[in-house]
C-alpha positions in Angstrom: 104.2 -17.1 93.7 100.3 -17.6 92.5 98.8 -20.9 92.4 97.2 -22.9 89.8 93.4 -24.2 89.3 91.5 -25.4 86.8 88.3 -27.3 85.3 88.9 -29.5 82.4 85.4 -30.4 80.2 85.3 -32.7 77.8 81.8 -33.5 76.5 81.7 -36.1 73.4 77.2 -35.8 73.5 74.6 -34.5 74.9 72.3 -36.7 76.8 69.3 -37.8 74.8 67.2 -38.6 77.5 67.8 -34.8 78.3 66.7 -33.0 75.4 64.9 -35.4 73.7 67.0 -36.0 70.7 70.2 -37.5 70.0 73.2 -35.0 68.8 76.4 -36.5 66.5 78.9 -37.6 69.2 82.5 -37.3 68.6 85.0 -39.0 69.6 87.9 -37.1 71.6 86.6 -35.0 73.6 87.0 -36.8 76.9 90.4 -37.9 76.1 91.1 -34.1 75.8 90.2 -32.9 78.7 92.2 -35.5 80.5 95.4 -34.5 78.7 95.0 -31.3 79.4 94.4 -32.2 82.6 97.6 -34.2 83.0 99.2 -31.4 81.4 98.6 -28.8 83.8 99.1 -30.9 86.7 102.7 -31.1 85.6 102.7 -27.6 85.6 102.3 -27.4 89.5 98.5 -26.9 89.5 96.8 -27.4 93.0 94.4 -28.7 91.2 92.5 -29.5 87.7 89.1 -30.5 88.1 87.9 -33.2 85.1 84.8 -33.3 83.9 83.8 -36.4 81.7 80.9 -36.1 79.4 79.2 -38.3 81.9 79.8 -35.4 84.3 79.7 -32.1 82.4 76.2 -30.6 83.5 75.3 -26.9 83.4 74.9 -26.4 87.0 78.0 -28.8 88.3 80.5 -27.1 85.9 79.1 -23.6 87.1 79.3 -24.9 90.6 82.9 -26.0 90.3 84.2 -22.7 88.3 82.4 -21.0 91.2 84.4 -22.8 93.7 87.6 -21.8 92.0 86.8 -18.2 91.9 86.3 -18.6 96.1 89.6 -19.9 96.4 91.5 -17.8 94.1 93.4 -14.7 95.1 95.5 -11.9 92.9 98.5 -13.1 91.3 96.5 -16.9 90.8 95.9 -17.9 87.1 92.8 -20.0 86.6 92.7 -22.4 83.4 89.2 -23.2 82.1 89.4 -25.7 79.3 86.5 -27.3 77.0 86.7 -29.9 73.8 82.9 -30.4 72.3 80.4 -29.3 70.1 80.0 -25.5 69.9 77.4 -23.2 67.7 76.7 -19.8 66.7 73.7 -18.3 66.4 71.9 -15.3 65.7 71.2 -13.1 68.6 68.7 -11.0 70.1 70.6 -8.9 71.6 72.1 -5.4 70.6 75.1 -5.4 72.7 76.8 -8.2 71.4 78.7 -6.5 68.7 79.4 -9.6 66.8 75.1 -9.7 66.5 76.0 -13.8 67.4 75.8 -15.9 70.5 78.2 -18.7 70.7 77.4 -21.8 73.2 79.2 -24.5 74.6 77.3 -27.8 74.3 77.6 -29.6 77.5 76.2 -32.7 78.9 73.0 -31.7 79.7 72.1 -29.1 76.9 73.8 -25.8 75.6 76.1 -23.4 77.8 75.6 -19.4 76.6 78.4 -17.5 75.9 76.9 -14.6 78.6 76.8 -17.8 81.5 80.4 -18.4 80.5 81.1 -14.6 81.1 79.0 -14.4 84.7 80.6 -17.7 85.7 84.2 -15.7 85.3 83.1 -12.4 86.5 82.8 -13.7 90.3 87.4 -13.8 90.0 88.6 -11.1 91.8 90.8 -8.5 90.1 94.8 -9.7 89.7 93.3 -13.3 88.7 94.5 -13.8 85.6 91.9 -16.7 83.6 92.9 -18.5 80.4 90.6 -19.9 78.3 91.4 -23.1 75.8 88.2 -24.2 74.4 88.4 -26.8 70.9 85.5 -26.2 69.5 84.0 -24.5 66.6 83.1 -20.6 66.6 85.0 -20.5 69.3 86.6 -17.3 68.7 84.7 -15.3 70.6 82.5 -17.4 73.3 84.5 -15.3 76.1 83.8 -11.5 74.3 81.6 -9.4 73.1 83.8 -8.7 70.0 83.7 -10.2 66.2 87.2 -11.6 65.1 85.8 -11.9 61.3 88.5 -14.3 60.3 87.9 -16.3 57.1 87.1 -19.8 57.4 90.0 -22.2 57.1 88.1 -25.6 56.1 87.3 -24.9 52.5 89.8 -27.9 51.6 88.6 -30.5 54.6 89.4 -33.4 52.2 93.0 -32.1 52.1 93.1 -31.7 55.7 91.7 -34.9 56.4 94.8 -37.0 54.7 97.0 -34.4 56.6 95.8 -35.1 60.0 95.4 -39.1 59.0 99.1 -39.1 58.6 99.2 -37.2 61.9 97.6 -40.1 63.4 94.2 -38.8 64.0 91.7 -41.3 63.3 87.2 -40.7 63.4 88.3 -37.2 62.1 85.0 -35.2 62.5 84.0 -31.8 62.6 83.1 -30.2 65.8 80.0 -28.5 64.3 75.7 -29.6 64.8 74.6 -29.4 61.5 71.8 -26.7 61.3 68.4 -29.3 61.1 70.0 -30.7 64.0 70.4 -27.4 65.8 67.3 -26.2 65.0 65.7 -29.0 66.6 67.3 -28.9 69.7 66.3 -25.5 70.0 62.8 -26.2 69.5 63.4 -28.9 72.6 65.2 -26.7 74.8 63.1 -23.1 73.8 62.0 -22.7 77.1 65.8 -22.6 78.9 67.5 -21.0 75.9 64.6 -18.0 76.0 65.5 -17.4 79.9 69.2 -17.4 79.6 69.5 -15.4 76.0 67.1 -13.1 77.9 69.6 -12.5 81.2 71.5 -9.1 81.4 74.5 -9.2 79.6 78.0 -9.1 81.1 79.5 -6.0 79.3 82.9 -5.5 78.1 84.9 -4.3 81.4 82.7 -6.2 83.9 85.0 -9.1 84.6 87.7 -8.0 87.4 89.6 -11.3 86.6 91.7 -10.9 83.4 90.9 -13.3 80.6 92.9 -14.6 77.5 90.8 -17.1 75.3 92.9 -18.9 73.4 90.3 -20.7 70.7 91.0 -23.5 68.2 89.6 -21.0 65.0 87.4 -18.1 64.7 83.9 -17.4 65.1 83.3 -18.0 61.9 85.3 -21.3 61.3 85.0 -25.1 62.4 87.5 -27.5 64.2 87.7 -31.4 63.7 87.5 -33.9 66.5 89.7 -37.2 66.0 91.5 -39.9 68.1 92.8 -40.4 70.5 92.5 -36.0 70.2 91.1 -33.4 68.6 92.8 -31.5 65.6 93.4 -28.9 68.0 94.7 -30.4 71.0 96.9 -32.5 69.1 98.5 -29.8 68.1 98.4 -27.6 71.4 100.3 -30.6 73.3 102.4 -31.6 70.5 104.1 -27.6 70.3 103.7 -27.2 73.8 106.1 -30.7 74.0 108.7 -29.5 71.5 112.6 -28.5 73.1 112.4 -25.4 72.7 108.9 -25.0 74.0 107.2 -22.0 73.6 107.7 -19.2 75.2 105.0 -17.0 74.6 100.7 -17.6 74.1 101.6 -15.3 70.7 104.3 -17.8 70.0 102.4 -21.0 71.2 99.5 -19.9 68.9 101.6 -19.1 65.6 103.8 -22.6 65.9 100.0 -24.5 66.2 99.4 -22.7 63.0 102.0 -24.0 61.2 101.1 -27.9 61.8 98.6 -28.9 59.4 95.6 -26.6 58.6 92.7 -28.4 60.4 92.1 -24.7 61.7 94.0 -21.7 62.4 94.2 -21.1 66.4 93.0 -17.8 67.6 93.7 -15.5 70.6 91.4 -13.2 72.1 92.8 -10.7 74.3 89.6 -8.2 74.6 89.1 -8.6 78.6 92.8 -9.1 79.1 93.8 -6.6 81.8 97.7 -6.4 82.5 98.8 -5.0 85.7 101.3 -2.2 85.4 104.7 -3.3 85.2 103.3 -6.7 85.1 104.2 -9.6 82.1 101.5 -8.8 79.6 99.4 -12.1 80.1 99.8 -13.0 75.9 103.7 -12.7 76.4 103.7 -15.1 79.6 105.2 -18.7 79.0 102.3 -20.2 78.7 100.4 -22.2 81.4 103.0 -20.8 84.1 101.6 -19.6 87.3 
């Protein structure tokens, strides 16, 4: 039997005193990384690694995923999970195929997809790593690949007395409004011209294989809310029910049938099942 790891990141807003300007803070995004912490703990982890928005920096959170990757073997599964802001923006690179980078946006500043995908490329082969990350346009921040999925938040109004009945309060989308956006990138030029300028990790690179499984598409927003997000509401709530699911396809379809705050998404591109092995989408999911 494998063991279990992971790094839990919950970032609610960036450090002002950092970048020089002051982002829209939300409200859950703490609270879900420590559920989901707890949550995979009772799933026989050896351990889950928290990270408070206090605590989410760049280099730490590369550090720690590093750490895992030294003490994981074949036949381990690593979890790496994230509630916050995330973005899209154009690229400047050809070999994205989407023509979009999508970021994380941890404590200190934005997290490019491409660091995401070195960070995961030091697993060995036979790792198998899942990725949960609530946050908008989060579709695709582990591939290289479009999902071109219409946007599900047409309605939010609608969704909002939905989730209120739900019992999620400060209900919030997880998206930087573009004059805020544009200003941080302004700030932060410098850093974000030396990491969008780093060799990509191409499709095939990563030994490890990864499943992301995302709150919406790339093109599509999530909502924050308390005491969790939209998304992670959800996740735990299905992941709670008798019978639980047994499947990431079936986990994914019974959180889209809760109310619409987005429609979950799972990305299989650098998914690499061993022969005669479980394929890692039809494994019960979060089982080591």
């Amino acid at each position: 039997m494998g063991t279990g790891r992971a790094v839990c990141i919950g970032v609610c807003e960036v450090a002002p005193d950092r970048i020089g300007i002051s982002l829209s803070r939300l409200a859950s995004c703490d609270c879900d990384a420590m559920r989901m912490q707890a949550l995979l703990l009772e799933q026989g982890f050896l351990y889950a690694r928290y990270f408070r928005t206090e605590d989410a920096l760049r280099d730490d959170v590369t550090a720690a995923i590093h750490q895992a990757s030294l003490d994981s073997k074949a036949g381990d599964l690593f979890v790496l999970t994230f509630s916050g802001h995330g973005v899209q923006d154009k690229t400047r690179d050809a070999n994205e195929r989407d023509r979009l980078d999508e970021f994380w946006i941890l404590r200190d500043g934005a997290w490019v997809d491409n660091d995401i995908r070195m960070a995961l490329k030091d697993f060995v082969a036979g790792v198998r790593i899942l990725v949960v990350s609530d946050s908008c346009h989060s579709g695709t921040v582990t591939s290289l690949l479009g999902t071109w999925a219409d946007g599900s938040l047409a309605e939010l109004s609608r969704d909002e007395q939905i989730l209120k009945v739900r019992g999620l309060n400060a209900i919030q989308p997880k998206e930087i409004p573009k004059d805020l956006w544009n200003l941080y990138k302004r700030e932060e030029w410098a850093y974000l011209s030396a990491r969008l300028s780093e060799p990509i990790v191409e499709a095939g690179a990563i030994d490890a294989s990864v499943l992301l499984l995302a709150a919406c598409s790339e093109d599509d927003v999530t909502l924050s809310g308390s005491p969790n997000s939209a998304f992670t509401t959800a996740l735990l709530d299905v992941f709670g029910e008798t019978p639980a699911p047994a499947t990431y396809d079936e986990l994914v379809t019974r959180i889209g049938q809760y109310p619409p705050a987005s429609l979950p998404f799972l990305n299989d591109d650098d998914v690499k099942d061993a022969r005669g092995a479980i394929p890692f989408r039809k494994q019960r999911p979060f089982s080591i």
